[in-house]
RODO-2510 file (C-alpha; in nm, 4 decimals, decimal comma):
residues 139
     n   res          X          Y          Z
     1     x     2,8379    -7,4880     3,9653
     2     x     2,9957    -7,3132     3,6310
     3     x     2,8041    -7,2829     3,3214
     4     x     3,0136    -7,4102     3,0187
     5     x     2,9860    -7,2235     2,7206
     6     x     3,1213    -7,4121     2,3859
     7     x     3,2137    -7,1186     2,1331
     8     x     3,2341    -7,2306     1,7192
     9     x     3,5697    -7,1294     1,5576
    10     x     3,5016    -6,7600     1,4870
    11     x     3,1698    -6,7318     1,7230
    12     x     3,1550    -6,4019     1,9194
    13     x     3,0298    -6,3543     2,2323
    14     x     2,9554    -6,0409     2,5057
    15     x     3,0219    -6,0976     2,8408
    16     x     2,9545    -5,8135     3,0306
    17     x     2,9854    -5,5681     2,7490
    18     x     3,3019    -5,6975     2,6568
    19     x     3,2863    -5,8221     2,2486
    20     x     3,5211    -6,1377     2,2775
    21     x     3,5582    -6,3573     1,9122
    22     x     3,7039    -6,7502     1,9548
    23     x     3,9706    -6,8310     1,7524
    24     x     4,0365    -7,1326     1,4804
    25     x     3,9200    -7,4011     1,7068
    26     x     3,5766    -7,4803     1,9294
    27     x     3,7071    -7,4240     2,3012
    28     x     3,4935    -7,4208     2,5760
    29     x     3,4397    -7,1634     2,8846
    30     x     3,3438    -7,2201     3,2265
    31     x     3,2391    -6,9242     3,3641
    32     x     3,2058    -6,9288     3,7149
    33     x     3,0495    -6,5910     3,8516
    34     x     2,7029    -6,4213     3,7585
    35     x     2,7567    -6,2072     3,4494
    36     x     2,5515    -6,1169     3,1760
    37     x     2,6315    -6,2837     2,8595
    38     x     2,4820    -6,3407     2,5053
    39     x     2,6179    -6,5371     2,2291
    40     x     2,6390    -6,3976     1,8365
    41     x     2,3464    -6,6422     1,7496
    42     x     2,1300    -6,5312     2,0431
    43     x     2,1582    -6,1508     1,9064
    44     x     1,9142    -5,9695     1,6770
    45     x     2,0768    -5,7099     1,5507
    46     x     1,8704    -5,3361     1,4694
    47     x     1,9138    -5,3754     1,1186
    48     x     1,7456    -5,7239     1,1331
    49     x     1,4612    -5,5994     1,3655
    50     x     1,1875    -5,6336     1,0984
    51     x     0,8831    -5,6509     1,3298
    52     x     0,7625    -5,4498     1,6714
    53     x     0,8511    -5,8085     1,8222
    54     x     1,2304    -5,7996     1,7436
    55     x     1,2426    -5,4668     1,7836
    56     x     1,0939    -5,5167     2,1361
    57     x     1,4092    -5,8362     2,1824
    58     x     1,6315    -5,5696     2,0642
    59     x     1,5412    -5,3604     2,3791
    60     x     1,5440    -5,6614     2,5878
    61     x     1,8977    -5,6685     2,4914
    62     x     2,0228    -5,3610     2,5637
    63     x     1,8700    -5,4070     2,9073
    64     x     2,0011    -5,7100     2,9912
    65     x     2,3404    -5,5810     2,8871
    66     x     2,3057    -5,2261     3,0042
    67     x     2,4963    -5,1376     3,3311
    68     x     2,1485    -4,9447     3,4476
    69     x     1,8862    -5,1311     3,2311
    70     x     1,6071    -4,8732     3,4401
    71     x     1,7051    -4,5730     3,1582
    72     x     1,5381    -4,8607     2,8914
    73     x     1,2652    -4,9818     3,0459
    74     x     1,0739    -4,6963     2,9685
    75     x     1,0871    -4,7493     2,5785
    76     x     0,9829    -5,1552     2,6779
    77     x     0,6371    -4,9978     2,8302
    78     x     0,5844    -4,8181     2,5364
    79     x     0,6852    -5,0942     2,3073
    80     x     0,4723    -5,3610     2,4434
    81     x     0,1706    -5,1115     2,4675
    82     x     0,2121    -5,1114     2,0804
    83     x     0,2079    -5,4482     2,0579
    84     x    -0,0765    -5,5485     2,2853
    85     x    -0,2760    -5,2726     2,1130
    86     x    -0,1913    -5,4680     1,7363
    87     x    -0,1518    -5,8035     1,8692
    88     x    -0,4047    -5,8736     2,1555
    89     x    -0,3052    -6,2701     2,2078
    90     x     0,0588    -6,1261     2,2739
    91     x    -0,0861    -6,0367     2,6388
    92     x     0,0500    -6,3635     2,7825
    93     x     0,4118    -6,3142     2,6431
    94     x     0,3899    -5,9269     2,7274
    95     x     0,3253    -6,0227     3,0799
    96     x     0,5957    -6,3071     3,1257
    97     x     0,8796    -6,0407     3,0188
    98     x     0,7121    -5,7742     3,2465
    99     x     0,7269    -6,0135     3,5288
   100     x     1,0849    -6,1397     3,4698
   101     x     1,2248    -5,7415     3,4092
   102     x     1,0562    -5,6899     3,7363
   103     x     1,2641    -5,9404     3,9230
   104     x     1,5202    -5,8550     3,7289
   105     x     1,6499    -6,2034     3,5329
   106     x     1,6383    -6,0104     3,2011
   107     x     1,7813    -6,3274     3,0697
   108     x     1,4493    -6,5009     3,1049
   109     x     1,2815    -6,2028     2,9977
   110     x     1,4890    -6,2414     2,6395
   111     x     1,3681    -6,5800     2,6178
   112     x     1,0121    -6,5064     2,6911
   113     x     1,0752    -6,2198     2,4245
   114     x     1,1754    -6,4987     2,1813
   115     x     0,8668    -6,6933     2,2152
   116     x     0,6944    -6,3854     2,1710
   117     x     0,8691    -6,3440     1,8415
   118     x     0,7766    -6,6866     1,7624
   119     x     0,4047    -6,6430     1,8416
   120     x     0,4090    -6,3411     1,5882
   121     x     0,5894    -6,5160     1,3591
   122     x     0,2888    -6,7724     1,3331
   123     x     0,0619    -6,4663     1,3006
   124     x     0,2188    -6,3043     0,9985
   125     x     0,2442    -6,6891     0,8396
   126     x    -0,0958    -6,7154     0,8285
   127     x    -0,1633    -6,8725     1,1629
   128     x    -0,4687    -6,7660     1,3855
   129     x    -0,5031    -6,3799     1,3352
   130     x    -0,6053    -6,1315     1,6218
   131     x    -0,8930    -5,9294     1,5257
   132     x    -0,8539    -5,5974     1,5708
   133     x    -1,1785    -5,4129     1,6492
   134     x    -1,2625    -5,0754     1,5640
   135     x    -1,3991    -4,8214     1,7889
   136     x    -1,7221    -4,8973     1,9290
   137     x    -1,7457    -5,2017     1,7461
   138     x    -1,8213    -5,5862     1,9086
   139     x    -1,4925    -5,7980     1,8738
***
C-alpha cells in the first residue's frame, strides 16, 4: 500500500538524500517503495539544536538518512549517556530510541527522539525536575 505524502507550495522534502522543493501548488506523492524520507517541518536543523535533546534528534537524523547510519551511532551512545547522566527520567525515552536503532526503523527512533524532546521541554518549563545527586549523597 503507498504512503501519500501532501507537500505545501514551497515545502521541501529529502527522500533518500535527495533535497526535492514542491512548486506553487499542494500536490501529493505516493511513494510506493521503502525509502527514507523526512519532511522540512520534521527537521531540526544544527543551528536550532538548543538543548542535548535536539542535538541528540539531530543525530537521529543523520542516521536515519545516512547510507551507513553504524559510523553515527557511536556519537548517539555518547549523547544519550549525557543525557541520562543530567536528565535521569529521560531513561524511558533513551531506551525506546536504543531499541528502535537496534532494529533498525530509525524512523520510529526520531519519533521516540521527539517525545524525548518534549519530555525535556516540560523540564526546562518548570515541570517536575530530576534531582541530580551529588557524589555520595542520598537522592
Amino acid at each position: 500500500m503507498p504512503l501519500r505524502i501532501t507537500l505545501k507550495p514551497h515545502e521541501r522534502l529529502i527522500i533518500n538524500g535527495a533535497a526535492i522543493r514542491n512548486g506553487d501548488r499542494a500536490a501529493d506523492l505516493l511513494i510506493e517503495t521503502q525509502c527514507r524520507f523526512l519532511r522540512e517541518s520534521e527537521i531540526i536543523r544544527e543551528s536550532e539544536a538548543d538543548t542535548a535533546a535536539k542535538r541528540l534528534c539531530v543525530t537521529l537524523q543523520v542516521i536515519y538518512l545516512a547510507d551507513n547510519p553504524a559510523e553515527v551511532e557511536d556519537l548517539l551512545v555518547r549523547q544519550s549517556t549525557e543525557i541520562l547522566r543530567a536528565m535521569p527520567s529521560a531513561a524511558p525515552y533513551l531506551l525506546a530510541i536504543q531499541d528502535e536503532v537496534a532494529a533498525r526503523r530509525y524512523h520510529r527512533a526520531l519519533k521516540c527522539g521527539r517525545d524525548l524532546v518534549a519530555h525535556e521541554r516540560t523540564l526546562l518549563c518548570g515541570g517536575p525536575r530530576d534531582r541530580i545527586a551529588a557524589p555520595g549523597s542520598m537522592a
